[in-house]
Structure formats: structure tokens, C-alpha cells
C-alpha positions in Angstrom: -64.4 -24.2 -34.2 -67.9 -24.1 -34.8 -70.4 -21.3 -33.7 -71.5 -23.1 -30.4 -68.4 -23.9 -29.1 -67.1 -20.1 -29.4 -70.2 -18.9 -27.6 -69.6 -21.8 -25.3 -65.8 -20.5 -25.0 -66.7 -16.7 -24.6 -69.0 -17.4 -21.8 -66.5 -19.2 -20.3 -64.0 -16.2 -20.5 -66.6 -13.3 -19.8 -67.3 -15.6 -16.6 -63.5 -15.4 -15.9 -63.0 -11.9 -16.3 -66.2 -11.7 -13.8 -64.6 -13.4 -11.1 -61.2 -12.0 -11.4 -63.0 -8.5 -11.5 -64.8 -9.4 -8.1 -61.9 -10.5 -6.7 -59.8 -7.6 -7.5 -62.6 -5.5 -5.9 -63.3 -7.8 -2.7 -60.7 -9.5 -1.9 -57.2 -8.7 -3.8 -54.8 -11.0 -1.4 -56.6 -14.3 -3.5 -55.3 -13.0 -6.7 -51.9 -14.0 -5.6 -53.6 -18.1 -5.0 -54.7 -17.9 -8.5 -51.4 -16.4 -10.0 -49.6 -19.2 -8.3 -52.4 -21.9 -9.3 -50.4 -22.5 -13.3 -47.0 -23.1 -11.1 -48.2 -25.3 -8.9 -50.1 -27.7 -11.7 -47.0 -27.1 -13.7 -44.9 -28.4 -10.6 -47.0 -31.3 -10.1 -47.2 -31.9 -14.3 -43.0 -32.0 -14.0 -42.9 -34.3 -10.8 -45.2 -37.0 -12.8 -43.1 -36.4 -16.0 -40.2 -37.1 -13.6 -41.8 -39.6 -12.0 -42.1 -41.7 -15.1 -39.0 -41.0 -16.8 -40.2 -38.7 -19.3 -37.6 -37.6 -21.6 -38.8 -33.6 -22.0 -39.4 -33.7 -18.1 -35.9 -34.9 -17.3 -33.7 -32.5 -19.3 -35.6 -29.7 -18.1 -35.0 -31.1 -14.5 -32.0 -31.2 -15.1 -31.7 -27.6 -16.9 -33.5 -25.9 -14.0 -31.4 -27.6 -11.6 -27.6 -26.6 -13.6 -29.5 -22.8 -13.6 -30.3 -22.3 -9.8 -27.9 -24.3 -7.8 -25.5 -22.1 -9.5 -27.6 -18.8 -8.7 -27.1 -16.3 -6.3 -30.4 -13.8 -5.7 -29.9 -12.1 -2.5 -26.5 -9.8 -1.1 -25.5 -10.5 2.3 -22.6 -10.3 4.6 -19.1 -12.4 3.9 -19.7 -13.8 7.9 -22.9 -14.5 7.3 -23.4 -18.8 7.3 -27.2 -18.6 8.1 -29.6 -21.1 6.4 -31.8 -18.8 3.9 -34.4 -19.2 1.5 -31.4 -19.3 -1.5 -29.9 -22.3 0.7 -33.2 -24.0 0.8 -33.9 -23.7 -2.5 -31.0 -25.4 -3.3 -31.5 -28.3 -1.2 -34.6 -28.8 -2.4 -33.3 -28.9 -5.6 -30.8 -31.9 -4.7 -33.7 -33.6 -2.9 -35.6 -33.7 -6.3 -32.3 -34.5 -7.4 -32.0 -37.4 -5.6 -35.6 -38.5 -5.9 -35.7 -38.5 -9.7 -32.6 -40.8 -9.5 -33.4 -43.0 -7.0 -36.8 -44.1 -8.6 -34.6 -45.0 -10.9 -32.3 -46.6 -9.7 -32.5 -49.9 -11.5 -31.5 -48.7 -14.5 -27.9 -46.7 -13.3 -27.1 -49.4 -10.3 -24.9 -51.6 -13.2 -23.1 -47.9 -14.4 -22.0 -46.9 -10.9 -21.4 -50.7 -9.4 -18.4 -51.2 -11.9 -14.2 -51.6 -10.4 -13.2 -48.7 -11.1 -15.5 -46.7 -8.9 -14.9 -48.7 -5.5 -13.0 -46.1 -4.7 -14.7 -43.4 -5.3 -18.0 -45.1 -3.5 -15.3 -45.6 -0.5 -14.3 -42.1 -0.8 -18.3 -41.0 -0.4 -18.7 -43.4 2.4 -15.7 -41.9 3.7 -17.3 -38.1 3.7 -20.3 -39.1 5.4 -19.0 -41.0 8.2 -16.8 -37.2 8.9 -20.0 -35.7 9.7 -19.1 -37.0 13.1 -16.6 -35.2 13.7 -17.9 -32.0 11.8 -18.7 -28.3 14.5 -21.4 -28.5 12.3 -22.5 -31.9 12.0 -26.5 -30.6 9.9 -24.0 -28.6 7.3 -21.6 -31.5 6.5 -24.7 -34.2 6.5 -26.3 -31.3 3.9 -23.1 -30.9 2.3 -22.4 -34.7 1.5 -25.7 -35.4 0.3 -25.9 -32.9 -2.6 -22.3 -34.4 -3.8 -24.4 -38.0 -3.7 -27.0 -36.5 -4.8 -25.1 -35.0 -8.1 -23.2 -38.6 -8.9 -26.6 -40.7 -8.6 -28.8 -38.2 -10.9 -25.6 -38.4 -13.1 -25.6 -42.0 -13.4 -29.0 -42.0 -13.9 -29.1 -39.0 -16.9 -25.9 -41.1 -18.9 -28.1 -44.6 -18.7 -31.4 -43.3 -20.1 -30.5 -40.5 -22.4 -27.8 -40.0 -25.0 -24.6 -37.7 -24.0 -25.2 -35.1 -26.5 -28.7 -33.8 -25.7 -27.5 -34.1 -21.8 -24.4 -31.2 -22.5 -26.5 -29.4 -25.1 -29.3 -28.9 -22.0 -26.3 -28.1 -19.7 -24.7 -25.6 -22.4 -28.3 -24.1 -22.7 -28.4 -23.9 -19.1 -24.9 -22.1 -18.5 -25.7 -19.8 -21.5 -28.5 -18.6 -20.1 -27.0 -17.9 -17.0 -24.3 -16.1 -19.0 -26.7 -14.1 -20.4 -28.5 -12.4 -17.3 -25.1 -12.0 -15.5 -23.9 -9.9 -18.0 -27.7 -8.1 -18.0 -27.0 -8.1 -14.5 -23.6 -7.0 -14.4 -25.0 -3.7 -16.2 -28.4 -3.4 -15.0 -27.2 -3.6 -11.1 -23.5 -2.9 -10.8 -23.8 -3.2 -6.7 -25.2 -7.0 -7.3 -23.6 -7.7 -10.9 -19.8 -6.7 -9.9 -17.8 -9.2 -7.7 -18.0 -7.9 -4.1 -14.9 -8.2 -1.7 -13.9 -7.4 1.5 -11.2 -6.6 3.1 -10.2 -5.7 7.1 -14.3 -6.1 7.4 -15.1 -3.0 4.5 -16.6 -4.4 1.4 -15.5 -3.2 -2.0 -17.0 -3.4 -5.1 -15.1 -4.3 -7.9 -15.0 -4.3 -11.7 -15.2 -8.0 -12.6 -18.7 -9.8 -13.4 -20.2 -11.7 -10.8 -23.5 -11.6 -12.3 -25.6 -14.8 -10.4 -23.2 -16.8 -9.6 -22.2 -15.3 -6.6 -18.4 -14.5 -7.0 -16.0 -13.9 -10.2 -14.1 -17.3 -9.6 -17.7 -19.3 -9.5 -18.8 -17.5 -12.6 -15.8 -18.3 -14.5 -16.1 -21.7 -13.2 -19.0 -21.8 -14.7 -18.0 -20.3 -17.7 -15.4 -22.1 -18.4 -17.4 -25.2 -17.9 -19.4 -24.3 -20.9 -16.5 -23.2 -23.0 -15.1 -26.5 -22.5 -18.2 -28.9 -23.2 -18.9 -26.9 -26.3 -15.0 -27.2 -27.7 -15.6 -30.7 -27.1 -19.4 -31.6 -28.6 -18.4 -28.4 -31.4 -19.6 -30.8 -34.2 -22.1 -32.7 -32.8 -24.2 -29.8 -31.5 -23.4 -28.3 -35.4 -25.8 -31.0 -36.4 -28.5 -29.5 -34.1 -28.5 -26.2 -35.0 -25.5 -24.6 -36.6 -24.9 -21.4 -34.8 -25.8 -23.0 -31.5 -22.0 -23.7 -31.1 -20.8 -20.6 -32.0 -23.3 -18.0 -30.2 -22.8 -20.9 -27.2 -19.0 -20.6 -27.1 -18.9 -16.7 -27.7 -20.9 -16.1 -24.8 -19.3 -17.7 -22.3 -16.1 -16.7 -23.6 -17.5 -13.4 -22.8 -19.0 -14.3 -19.6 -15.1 -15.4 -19.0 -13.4 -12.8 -19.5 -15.8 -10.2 -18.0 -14.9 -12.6 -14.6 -10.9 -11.1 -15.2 -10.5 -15.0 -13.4 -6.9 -16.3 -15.5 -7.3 -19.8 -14.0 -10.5 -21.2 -15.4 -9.7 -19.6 -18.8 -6.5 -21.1 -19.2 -7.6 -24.8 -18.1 -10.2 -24.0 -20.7 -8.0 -23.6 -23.4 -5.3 -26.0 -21.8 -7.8 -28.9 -21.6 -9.2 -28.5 -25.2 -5.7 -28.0 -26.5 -4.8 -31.0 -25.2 -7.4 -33.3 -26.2 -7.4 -31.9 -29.2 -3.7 -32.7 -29.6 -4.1 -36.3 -28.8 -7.2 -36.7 -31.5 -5.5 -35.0 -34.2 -2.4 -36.3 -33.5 -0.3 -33.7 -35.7 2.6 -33.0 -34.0 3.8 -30.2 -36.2 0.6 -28.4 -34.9 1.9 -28.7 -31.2 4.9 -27.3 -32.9 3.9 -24.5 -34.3 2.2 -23.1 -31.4 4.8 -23.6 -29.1 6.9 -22.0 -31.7 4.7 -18.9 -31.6 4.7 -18.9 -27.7 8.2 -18.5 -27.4 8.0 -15.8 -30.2 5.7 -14.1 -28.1 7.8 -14.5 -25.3 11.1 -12.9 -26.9 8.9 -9.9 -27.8 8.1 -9.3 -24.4 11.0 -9.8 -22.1 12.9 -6.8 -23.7 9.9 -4.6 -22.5 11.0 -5.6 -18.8 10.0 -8.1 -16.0 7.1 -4.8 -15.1 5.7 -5.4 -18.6 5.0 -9.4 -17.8 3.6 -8.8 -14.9 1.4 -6.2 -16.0 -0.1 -8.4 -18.2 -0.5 -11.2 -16.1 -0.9 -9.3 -12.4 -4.4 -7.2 -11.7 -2.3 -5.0 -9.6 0.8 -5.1 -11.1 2.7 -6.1 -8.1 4.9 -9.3 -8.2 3.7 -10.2 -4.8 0.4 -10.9 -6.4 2.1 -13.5 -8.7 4.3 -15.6 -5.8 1.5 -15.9 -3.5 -0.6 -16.7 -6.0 -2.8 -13.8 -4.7 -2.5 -14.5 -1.4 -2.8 -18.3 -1.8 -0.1 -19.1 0.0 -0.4 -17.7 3.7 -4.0 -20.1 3.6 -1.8 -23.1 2.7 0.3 -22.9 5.0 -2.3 -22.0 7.9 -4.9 -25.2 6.6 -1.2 -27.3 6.4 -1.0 -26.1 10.5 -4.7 -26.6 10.8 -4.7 -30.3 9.7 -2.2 -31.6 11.2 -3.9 -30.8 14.8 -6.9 -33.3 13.2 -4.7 -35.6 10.3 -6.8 -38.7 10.3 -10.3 -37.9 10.1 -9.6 -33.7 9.3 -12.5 -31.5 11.0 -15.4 -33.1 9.0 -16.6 -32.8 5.3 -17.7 -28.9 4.8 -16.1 -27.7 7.8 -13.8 -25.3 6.3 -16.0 -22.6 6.4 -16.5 -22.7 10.0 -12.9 -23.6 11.2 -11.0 -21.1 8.7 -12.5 -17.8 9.8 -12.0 -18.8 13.5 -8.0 -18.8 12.1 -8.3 -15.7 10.6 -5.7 -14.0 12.1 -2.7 -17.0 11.6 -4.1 -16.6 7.4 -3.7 -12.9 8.0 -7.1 -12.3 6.3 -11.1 -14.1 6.3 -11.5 -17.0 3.7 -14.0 -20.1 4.0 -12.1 -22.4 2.3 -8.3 -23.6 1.4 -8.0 -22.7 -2.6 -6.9 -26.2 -3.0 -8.9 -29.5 -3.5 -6.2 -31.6 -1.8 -5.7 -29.2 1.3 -9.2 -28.7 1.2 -10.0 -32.5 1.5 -6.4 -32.7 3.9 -8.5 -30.3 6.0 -11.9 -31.4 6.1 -11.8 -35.1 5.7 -8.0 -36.2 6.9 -5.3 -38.0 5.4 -7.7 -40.8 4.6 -9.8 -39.1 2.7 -7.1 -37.3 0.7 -5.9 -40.9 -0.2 -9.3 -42.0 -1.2 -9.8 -39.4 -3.2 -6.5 -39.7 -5.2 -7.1 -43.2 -5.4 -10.5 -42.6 -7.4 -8.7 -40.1 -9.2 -6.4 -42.3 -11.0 -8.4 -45.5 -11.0 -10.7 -43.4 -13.4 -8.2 -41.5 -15.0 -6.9 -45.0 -15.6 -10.1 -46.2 -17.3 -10.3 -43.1 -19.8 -7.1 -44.1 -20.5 -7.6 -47.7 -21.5 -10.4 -46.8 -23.2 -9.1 -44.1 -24.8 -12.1 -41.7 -24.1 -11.3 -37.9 -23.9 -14.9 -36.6 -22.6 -13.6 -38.2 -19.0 -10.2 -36.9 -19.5 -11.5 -33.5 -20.2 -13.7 -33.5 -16.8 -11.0 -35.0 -14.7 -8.5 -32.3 -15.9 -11.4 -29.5 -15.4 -11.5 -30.9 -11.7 -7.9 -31.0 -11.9 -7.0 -27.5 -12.9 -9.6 -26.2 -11.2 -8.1 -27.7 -7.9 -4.6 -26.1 -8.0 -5.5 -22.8 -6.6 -9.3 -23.7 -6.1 -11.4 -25.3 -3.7 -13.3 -27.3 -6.9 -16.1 -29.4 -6.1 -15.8 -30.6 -2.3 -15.9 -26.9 -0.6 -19.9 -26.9 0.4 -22.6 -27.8 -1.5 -21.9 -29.0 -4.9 -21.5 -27.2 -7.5 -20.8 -27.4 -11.5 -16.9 -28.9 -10.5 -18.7 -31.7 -8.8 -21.0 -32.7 -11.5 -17.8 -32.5 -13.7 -16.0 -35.1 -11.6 -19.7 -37.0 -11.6 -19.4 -36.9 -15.4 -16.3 -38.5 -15.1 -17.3 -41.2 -12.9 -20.9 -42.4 -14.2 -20.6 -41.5 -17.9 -20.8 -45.4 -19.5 -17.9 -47.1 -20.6 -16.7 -45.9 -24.3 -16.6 -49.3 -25.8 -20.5 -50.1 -24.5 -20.8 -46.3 -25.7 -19.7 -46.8 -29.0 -22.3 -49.7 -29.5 -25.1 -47.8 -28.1 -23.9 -44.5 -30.6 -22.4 -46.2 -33.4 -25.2 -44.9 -36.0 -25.7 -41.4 -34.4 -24.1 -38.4 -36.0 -20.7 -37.1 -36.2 -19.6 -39.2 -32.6 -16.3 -38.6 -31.8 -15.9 -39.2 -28.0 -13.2 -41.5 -28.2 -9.6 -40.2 -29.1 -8.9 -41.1 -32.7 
């Protein structure tokens, strides 16, 4: 830098300091324009980014929109349905979403438009034409586009960009979030802990909530991560190699701050499983079942008390049948359906019709803690069926093709779904973009011409 252009750059930055010092003194209120002035040409620097495709642009799109569709930043009431500023945000999110993938669309139409996922386009179709019937018909339309929304900016993320850098920016993402839960969790026990009520008093408990709203959605969450990173272990070793480990520790912790036993043991049930059918060493599969029933006989002399203990919060055996209380909603949303079997109450609707029903459930939930009652419930017989159909027509194709990325995020979606409401309760949410994985992710032979000189690939079961 030569002497003229540092006087010319100190006169620029006396001249700066002049006017920030006048407005300071005259007019303070403007000082909140020019803080927001770098955001906004940031904003518009992103759209344009977007807006052409630029690769830095789209991951951190996509990074920013994994982060806050999953956040929570405000505490209110368990009744309380209102549209806020956190719902907003969020659907702006999808509507950027949506627009990054539509001016795209050229380029995923081929992905999507492929046999296998007539159904699941059927199924979509399905959802939106239920907003008809819906109490609530601006939620479900709402509702139905973010789950479009997801599958299209999938499509279009696995036909530009290669797989690997798209879960290392999710992983990124979720650990991140991991990381101010736990700060959170710490920092502010009334916002970090999971909050409960019960008979209309709310209760605070132990288990970490952090952003995500609830214990169950931040183990989702968790668990998510836990799984993408035991399956991309060595390809993301290539990029840095304790981006794996400090990734996977994390949200291990994350997960077991949540105290939530589903997601952890799909976790570890879905990568014991692929990995079973990669490696293909049976005596493995032995010897761990071998030690599980070691395990098992050292137990059951301490008493039936000691086994639930261990796998009971409370202790209480009720808590294990009902499948904490699981139950008494089935069999109210299996009532509750069949008044409305055909077209259900609309996409989204549970959380309007359940609480009216509180009384037959014996207590207030917003949705049925299961993906097939839940769709039974909200979209009819005919959507359950479509659904199912999609299901196994992709299940179908990861089977053929032997490709265990889509088998992984069909059994997340799966095991989520047993005693969950996975990705079809609201808006959508990390189980949704799971099941979009599964559906737009390209075909592993086309894959495996695209990848075949890029490190360590290992997608398809050897």
C-alpha cells in the first residue's frame, strides 16, 4: 500500500467515525439501519449466489436452513398454535427453499420423474388435495408445502453437488446445533431442559432440549447426525481427520443428554445393520449377539425391577407396556379415524383435532406417536396406502441396487415412526429430509459413474 492510498484510506475511516459519532449524538435510532446495512447486502450477495447456482452459496443455504428450521428461540404455552415470528421464519426459509430449487429445476426434473417415485409424487398430490377437508385449511396448505419444498431442494442439492460435501454441511449443521443446546442446556436450565406438562402445570425436567424444542426432536436430530457420520466415517476422514470423531462424539452426547431410548437405538440399529450387510462377516453378528445374551443372563438374576430400572425413567412397568403412555393415543386416533377413513381430517390436522379429544386420550398431545396412525389420521386410508406404496417401491430400488445410504434413511424414517410422529406431523423437519434423501438421491449405478475416481466411495453394499 503505498503512502497515498493510506492517507486516502484514513480519511476515509476518520470520516466514518465522524458520522457514526454524529449519529450516536443526534440521532441514535439510525445506528440500528446501519448495523443492519452488512445483513442485508449479505442477504442480497447469498440470493444472487443462489440465484446462479453458486456452489459456496448453496451449502450454506442449505446449512442455515438444516440450523433454524430445527430451532426453537422463544417459550410459550403447550395450547398455544398461533403463527409467530419463529413460524414465519421458518416458512420463509422453505420459500427460499423452494425458490433455489425451482430455478433449478431443469437440472433435478430427470432425478425425481423416474418409476419408482410415482408413488410417492401420488402420495404428495394426495396431501395437498386433503387441505380440503383440513379445520385448518392455511396450516395444512403451509404444512404440505414445506414437505414439497424439502423433496425438490433435495433433488436439486443430489444433481448439482456431490453427496459427501452435502452430509458433511448437514453434519456441520447438526453439530453446531449440538453445541449451543448443550451451552443452552447449562446456561438457561428453564429454556435448555425439556419442558412438560401435565393436568395444564408445566414441569421442567432434566433431559436436554436445548433448541430444538423438545427432548424427542433433539434426539431426532441427534441421532440423525450420529447416523450420517457412521455411514460417510471414512469419506469425511479424508477431509479432515477428527471431523468424524469430534462430529460423532457430540451428538452422541447431544443424545444421550435427550435420555430419548428410541432414536439412539435406531441409531445404532441402522448402522449395525448396514454395516453387517457390507462386511458381510457373519461371525461378527455372532459374537455380539453372543455377548447380548451374556448380558442378559447377568441381569435377569437381579430381578424383573432391575430391567426395568434400566430401561424405564420411572421405574414403573406401566411405563414400558404403554410405551409411555403411547397406547391410550392409538387407540383414541384408531376411534378418531375411523369417523373420517377415506380422506382422514386433512394433512397437519392432528394438532387441532387431538387436543379437542383430550379427554378420550386421557391427557393433551398434538399428534399420534406413529407415522402410520398419524397419516391414518390426517390423510385417510388412501393416503396410508400411498405412502406404503412409496415406501417399498423405494425400498425396492435400494435393494436392486444394492445402495445402503437409502436403506439407512428409510430405516431412520422407519424406526423413527414406530412410536413417533416422523416426518408428516407439521412442518417438516430433519425425518422428512431423511425420507427426501431417500427418494431424490441419484441412482447408485449412475452414482458410481459420476464418483468412481473420488475417494474412499463406499455407498453401495459391498
Amino acid at each position: 500500500m503505498t503512502l497515498a492510498e493510506r492517507d486516502v484510506l484514513g480519511l476515509f475511516l476518520a470520516t466514518a467515525a465522524a458520522v457514526l459519532a454524529g449519529m450516536l449524538l443526534f440521532d441514535p435510532s439510525s445506528l440500528i439501519a446501519v448495523a443492519a446495512f452488512p445483513a442485508v447486502c449479505l442477504g442480497i450477495a447469498l440470493a444472487w449466489g443462489i440465484a446462479r447456482g453458486n456452489r459456496v452459496a448453496i451449502l450454506l443455504h442449505l446449512f442455515v436452513a438444516i440450523f433454524l428450521v430445527q430451532a426453537v428461540f422463544r417459550i410459550r404455552d403447550y395450547q398455544d398454535k398461533d403463527v409467530d415470528f419463529q413460524v414465519i421464519l421458518k416458512i420463509v426459509i422453505w420459500m427460499t427453499v423452494a425458490f433455489a430449487a425451482l430455478i433449478h429445476a431443469r437440472q433435478w426434473l430427470r432425478i425425481l420423474l423416474i418409476p419408482s417415485n410415482f408413488p410417492w409424487i401420488l402420495f404428495l398430490l394426495w396431501i395437498s388435495a386433503s387441505t380440503v377437508v383440513s379445520p385448518a385449511p392455511a396450516y395444512t396448505a403451509t404444512s404440505v408445502f414445506t414437505v414439497v419444498a424439502c423433496v425438490l431442494f433435495s433433488a436439486y442439492l443430489f444433481s448439482s453437488f456431490g453427496e459427501v460435501e452435502i452430509f458433511a454441511t448437514i453434519v456441520v449443521a447438526i453439530v453446531l446445533f449440538c453445541i449451543i443446546s448443550i451451552a443452552v442446556y447449562f446456561a438457561i436450565p428453564e429454556f435448555g431442559h425439556y419442558v412438560y406438562w401435565v393436568n395444564e402445570e408445566r414441569f421442567v425436567s432434566p433431559r436436554l432440549a436445548g433448541i430444538a424444542g423438545s427432548a424427542n426432536n433433539m434426539a431426532l436430530i441427534a441421532a440423525f447426525s450420529l447416523v450420517v457420520v457412521g455411514l460417510y466415517a471414512r469419506e469425511f476422514h479424508r477431509i479432515n481427520i477428527f471431523f468424524a470423531p469430534l462430529a460423532g462424539l457430540i451428538s452422541l452426547i447431544a443424545l444421550l443428554m435427550t435420555n430419548s431410548r428410541g432414536p439412539l437405538a435406531g441409531a445404532l440399529a441402522i448402522l449395525f445393520i448396514v454395516y453387517m450387510f457390507r462386511w458381510r462377516r457373519l461371525y461378527a453378528a455372532i459374537a455380539l449377539f453372543s455377548a447380548g445374551l451374556l448380558a442378559l443372563a447377568v441381569i435377569l438374576p437381579k430381578g424383573e425391577a432391575f430391567l426395568f430400572r434400566m430401561v424405564s425413567r420411572s421405574g414403573d412397568i406401566g411405563e414400558i407396556t404403554s410405551f409411555t403412555g403411547r397406547t391410550e393415543i392409538w387407540h383414541a386416533v384408531l376411534k378418531l379415524a375411523a369417523a373420517e377413513p377415506w380422506m382422514g381430517y386433512g394433512y397437519a390436522s392432528s394438532v387441532f383435532v387431538l387436543p379437542q379429544h383430550a379427554s378420550e386420550v386421557g391427557f393433551a398431545t398434538s399428534h399420534a406417536h406413529n407415522v402410520f396412525l398419524q397419516l391414518l389420521l390426517t390423510t385417510g386410508v388412501i393416503g396410508v396406502a400411498l405412502f406404503v406404496i412409496s415406501y417399498i417401491a423405494i425400498l425396492a430400488r435400494a435393494a436392486v441396487q444394492r445402495d445402503r445410504i437409502v436403506f439407512a434413511m428409510l430405516l431412520f424414517v422407519l424406526f423413527n415412526g414406530i412410536t413417533e410422529s416422523s416426518g408428516f406431523t407439521t412442518l417438516a423437519n430433519i425425518c422428512t429430509f431423511a425420507f427426501a434423501i431417500a427418494v431424490t438421491i441419484p441412482p447408485l449405478a449412475k452414482n458410481r459413474k459420476v464418483h468412481e475416481n473420488h475417494f474412499a466411495y463406499q455407498r453401495g453394499f459391498s
